[in-house]
C-alpha positions, 0 to 999 in steps of 0.5 A: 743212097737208100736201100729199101730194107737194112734188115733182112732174112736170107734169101730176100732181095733189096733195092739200093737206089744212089743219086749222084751230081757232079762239080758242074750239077750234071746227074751223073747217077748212071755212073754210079758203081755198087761194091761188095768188099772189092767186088764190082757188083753193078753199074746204075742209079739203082742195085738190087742184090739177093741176100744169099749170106747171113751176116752183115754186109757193107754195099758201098756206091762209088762215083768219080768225076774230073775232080775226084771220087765220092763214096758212101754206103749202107750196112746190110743185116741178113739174118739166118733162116732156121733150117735143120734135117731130121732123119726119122727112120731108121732111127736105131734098132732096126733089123733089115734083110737084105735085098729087102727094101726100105725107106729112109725118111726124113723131116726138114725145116727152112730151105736147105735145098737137095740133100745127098742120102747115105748109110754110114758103118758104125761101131760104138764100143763102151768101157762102163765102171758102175758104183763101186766098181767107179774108177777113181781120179786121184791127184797127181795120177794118170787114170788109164782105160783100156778100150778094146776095139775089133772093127778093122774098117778104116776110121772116117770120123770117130767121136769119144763120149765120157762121164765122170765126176770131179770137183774142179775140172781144171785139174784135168788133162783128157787125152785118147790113144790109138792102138799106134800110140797116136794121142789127141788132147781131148780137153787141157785143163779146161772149165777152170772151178766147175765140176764134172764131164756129163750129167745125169746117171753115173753110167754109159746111160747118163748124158755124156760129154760128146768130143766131135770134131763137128760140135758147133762149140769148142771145149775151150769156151764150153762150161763144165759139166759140158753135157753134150757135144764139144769140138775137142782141143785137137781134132780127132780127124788125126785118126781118119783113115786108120784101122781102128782094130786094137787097144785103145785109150782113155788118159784122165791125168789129175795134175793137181791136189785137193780135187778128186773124183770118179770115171763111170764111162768112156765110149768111143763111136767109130764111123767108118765106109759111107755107102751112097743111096740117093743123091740131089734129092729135093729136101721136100720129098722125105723119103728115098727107097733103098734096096739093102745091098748083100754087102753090108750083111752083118753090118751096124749102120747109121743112116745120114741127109746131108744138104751141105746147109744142114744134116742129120743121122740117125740117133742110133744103129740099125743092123743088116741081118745076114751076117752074123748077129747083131752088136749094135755097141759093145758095152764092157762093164769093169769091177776092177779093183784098182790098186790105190796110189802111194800119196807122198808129202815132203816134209822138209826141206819143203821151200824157203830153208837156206843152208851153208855149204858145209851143213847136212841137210834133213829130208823127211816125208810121209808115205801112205806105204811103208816101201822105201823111195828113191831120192832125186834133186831138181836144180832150179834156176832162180834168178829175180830180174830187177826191174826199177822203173824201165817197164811200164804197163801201158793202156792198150799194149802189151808189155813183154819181159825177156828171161834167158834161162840155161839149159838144164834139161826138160822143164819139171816144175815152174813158178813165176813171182811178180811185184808191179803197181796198176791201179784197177787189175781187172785191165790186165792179162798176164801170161807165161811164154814158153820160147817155142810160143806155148803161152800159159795164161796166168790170170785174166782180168782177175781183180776187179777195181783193186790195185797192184801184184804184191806189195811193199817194196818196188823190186824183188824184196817187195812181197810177191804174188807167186803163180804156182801150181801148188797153191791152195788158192786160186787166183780167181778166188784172190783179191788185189794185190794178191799177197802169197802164193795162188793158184793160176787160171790155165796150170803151169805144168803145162810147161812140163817136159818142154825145154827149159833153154832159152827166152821165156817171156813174161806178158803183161796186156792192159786192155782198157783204158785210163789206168796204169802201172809198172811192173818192177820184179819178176822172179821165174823159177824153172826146175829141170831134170832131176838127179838122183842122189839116194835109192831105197830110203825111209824117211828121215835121210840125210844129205850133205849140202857139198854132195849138191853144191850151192844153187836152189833145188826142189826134192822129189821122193818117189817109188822104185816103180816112178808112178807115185811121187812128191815134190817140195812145194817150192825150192831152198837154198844151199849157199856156196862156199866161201871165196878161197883167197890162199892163193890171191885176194878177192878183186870185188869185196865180199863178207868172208873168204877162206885162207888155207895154210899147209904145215909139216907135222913138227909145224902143226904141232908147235900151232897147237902148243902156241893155240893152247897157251893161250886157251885158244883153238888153231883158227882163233890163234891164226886170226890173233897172230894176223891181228898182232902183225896188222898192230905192228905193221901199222907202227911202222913209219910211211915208206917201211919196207914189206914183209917177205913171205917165210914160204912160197907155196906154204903147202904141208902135209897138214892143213888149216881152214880159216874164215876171215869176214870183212864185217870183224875187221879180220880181212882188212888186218890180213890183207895190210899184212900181206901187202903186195909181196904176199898172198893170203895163205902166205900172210897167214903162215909169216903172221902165226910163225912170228908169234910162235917164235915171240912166244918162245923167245918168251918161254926161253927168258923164263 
């Protein structure tokens, strides 16, 4: 087949011409059909087709005879014609009267064909900070603008303006409220280490980042500053057809540390009731007439040209005389003084201390206020999953892990540590999902031709590269193999107040080819609902380990109001309590266990004496005694029958709590004491009764 053109602008028209013989050397040409996709466009040796939609286009000529069918085809370019509207008048600032009549004139470029003509009710209402009188954007703070709105004429569309300066824009949740507490998500941690929304004067007159629902370019592959329009990350269109009277909000959340900065302007532009003047008009005319209807009196317009292929408004309102005075936008300029945020440091425990479970633990801090705080433990899981050689990273896949985590309320805090081999990282794209499918990418393609994620041993001992939000360094600034903690390209907080119950995923995508790797360990750490352990606290306090129990935790300090806060960078360890073998030994070994002894006061003090003769405290003589009986015991022939137990449940109304370690000796003499007629705490009192009773025997002969 041949076409007479590959490359064509739309609206132009191209020939395709097909010859076709069948097994006999018939001309069969007239049988040939010609498909767009699937659909049957012609019959005959030739085609011509109309190029109505730009973009590219397979046309395939299809032939069958007795013995099969044949096919072959062309690829078709159709190129956009540039077309736009303009709308040159009224443009903004124009005052009508009503029953006057006026023209709404416009310019247009390209075939756009006939354009519908209206006038749309506008309110544009700005909350404006300047100089130092700037609302500052302060680290883990949420910086709430109060944006009062009176137009009661339901929302058709609405568009929100900022400008502010901050360094790292990633740092930044952007989200608006309705007077109903409805709130959309402007932008989430979008523009990774680029600076500022908007550019230009540090007021409502510089260029602001416009969030519209029909910016040609989301905020998610936008670049900071973002000066112009962006479609946000959820659609502002959830407030169409509310009445927009009431409070609104603007919420900047800082969810990191280090970067920090101003708000100089929020705006909010509502569009409201659309009144036709024209429609099906030819684009060519550019111009309708329109008498000014009595109601719209007192009203703020915009005027728009729509063709369908392209449209326009006015750039700002014009007002209809009549109905009160003209307020074409509300500009409220603020000088609050805002009340600085308590900035909190835990000092310690502040990630990686280890504790016994008997042990007091020190928690100090530092406070930009002298108020006491309140006190909460966050338990974390913590559970590295070994992983050996069973998970491969292999080209052009994507490898999933599975992390069961228990229910401990709605997740605080995530950190996530891997250990892997793969030779050129910037192949990879490692990502964190949540169980209900929110996914949290972690780096993309970072590292460019260096190797691996941690480094020495291949499991969980191995040095890790940890994804934490608290890092001062962020994975697109690190290298291979990324030793230490860093900061990861989307933030894991936004994980926060999700459930920390269930599988969480941990994905691995290779997207090229040649190099692979494994991935060994991965260490997911997940803290849930905090308790509180201690209210109206100066630093430093005191906690019993016992009061927490053995796990991991985080420490957060926080002021009786709950709207400054700080939390432990990453989590310490209380170890539990040994294993209490008074009642029946261990069936799995460990390192120590406990035996614990009751004794009658008349008993206890006989211990004490017999501990004493010897220089020796209670503990040392129990472990002297059971080391004594383990010597003779040894000295009995093969076959000797065991010792009975002097007592069956050795309970008094005095205790002792021994630690015997496998390590020492101490458990394997206990153990061969007791036998198999024996418990621990039952070994332990037949041991140190003899020796007391050899020890008088001694006394009595001298």
């Amino acid at each position: 087949i041949t076409a007479t053109a590959t490359v064509v602008t739309e609206g132009a028209t191209v020939t395709f011409s097909a010859t076709a013989t069948d097994s006999s050397n018939n001309n069969i040409a007239n049988q040939v059909q010609w498909k767009i996709g699937d659909q049957l466009q012609a019959t005959g040796a030739s085609f011509t087709y109309t190029a109505s939609t730009p973009g590219q286009i397979r046309v395939r000529a299809e032939v069958s005879d007795s013995t099969g069918t044949a096919s072959t085809f062309i690829n078709l370019t159709v190129n956009e014609i540039e077309r736009s509207i303009t709308v040159t008048s009224p443009n903004g600032g124009e005052v009508f009267e009503t029953g006057d009549t006026e023209q709404i004139t416009w310019s247009h470029v390209g075939p756009t064909g006939p354009v519908n003509v209206s006038v749309i009710e506008k309110q544009t209402v700005s909350a404006e900070f300047i100089g130092e009188a700037a609302l500052p954007i302060v680290d883990h703070t949420v910086l709430t603008v109060p944006i009062n709105v009176t137009s009661t004429t339901p929302i058709t569309s609405l568009t929100v303006g900022l400008r502010l300066n901050h360094t790292w824009d990633a740092d930044l949740l952007l989200e608006v409220v309705s007077p109903s507490g409805q709130t959309v998500q402007l932008a989430n941690h979008v523009g990774q280490s680029g600076d500022n929304f908007g550019s230009g004067a540090e007021s409502c007159s510089g260029e602001l980042t416009i969030f519209s629902d029909t910016a040609e370019t989301s905020i998610l592959y936008g670049t900071a500053p973002f000066a112009g329009s962006y479609k946000p990350q959820q659609l502002l269109s959830a407030f169409s057809g509310q009445n927009p009277a009431g409070q609104w909000q603007i919420k900047i959340n800082d969810q990191w540390t280090y970067d920090q900065g101003h708000l100089f302007c929020a705006q909010l532009s509502f569009n409201g009731t659309s009144t036709a003047v024209a429609t099906n008009v030819p684009v060519a005319n550019g111009t309708v007439s329109w008498t000014v209807p009595e109601a719209l009196a007192g009203k703020n317009l915009i005027a728009r040209v729509d063709s369908g292929l392209a449209h326009d408004e006015s750039d700002a309102v014009f007002f209809i005389a009549g109905g009160g005075s003209p307020s074409p936008t509300t500009t409220t300029t603020t000088t609050t003084t805002t009340q600085p945020p308590v900035e909190i440091e835990i000092l310690s425990p502040n990630g990686g201390e280890t504790y016994n479970h008997d042990e007091t633990i020190t928690v100090s801090w530092t406070s930009t206020s002298s108020d006491p705080l309140t006190i909460f433990a966050h338990s974390v899981n913590k559970a590295p999953k070994e992983l050996g050689e069973t998970s491969p990273i292999q080209d052009h896949t994507t490898l999933l892990i599975p992390v069961s985590i228990p229910n401990s309320g709605a997740v605080r805090e995530v950190a996530l540590g891997l250990r892997a081999n793969h030779t050129w990282m910037s192949d990879l794209t490692v990502s964190l999902r949540h169980p209900d499918g929110t996914t949290v990418v972690l780096m993309d393609r970072e590292g460019s031709n260096g190797d691996d994620l941690g480094s020495g041993s291949k499991d969980c001992s191995g040095t890790m590269t940890i994804f934490d939000d608290d890092a001062t360094t962020s994975v697109v600034d690190g290298s291979a193999p990324y030793l230490g903690q860093f900061k990861p390209e989307e933030p894991l907080s936004t994980f926060d107040g999700l459930a920390t119950a269930g599988t969480w995923y941990v994905e691995v995508k290779d997207s090229f080819g040649l190099d692979q790797g494994n991935v060994f360990c991965v260490d997911l750490e997940i803290a849930g609902d905090g308790a509180q352990v201690a209210s109206g606290q100066t630093s430093p306090m005191t906690i019993s380990a016992q009061t927490l129990g053995a796990g991991s935790y985080l420490v957060r300090a926080a002021t009786s109001n709950g709207n400054d806060e700080g939390l432990s960078d990453s989590s310490f360890t209380i170890n539990p309590a040994p294993f209490d073998a008074s009642d029946s030994f261990p069936e799995e070994d460990v390192e120590e266990y406990t035996i614990t002894v009751g004794y009658t006061s008349e008993e206890m003090t006989n211990l004490n004496n017999s501990a004493s003769s010897f220089g020796m405290g209670v503990e040392e003589f129990q472990k002297t005694a059971v080391g004594l009986l383990a010597f003779l015991r040894a000295l009995l022939p093969p076959g000797a029958a065991e010792w009975a137990p002097i007592c069956s449940d050795c309970v008094g109304s005095e205790q002792t709590t021994t630690l015997y370690t496998a390590s020492d000796g101490t458990q394997s003499a206990l153990e061969s004491v007791a036998g198999s007629s024996m418990n621990g705490a039952q070994a332990q009192r037949f041991s140190s009764s003899v020796l007391i009773f050899l020890l008088a025997l001694l006394d009595a002969q001298n």
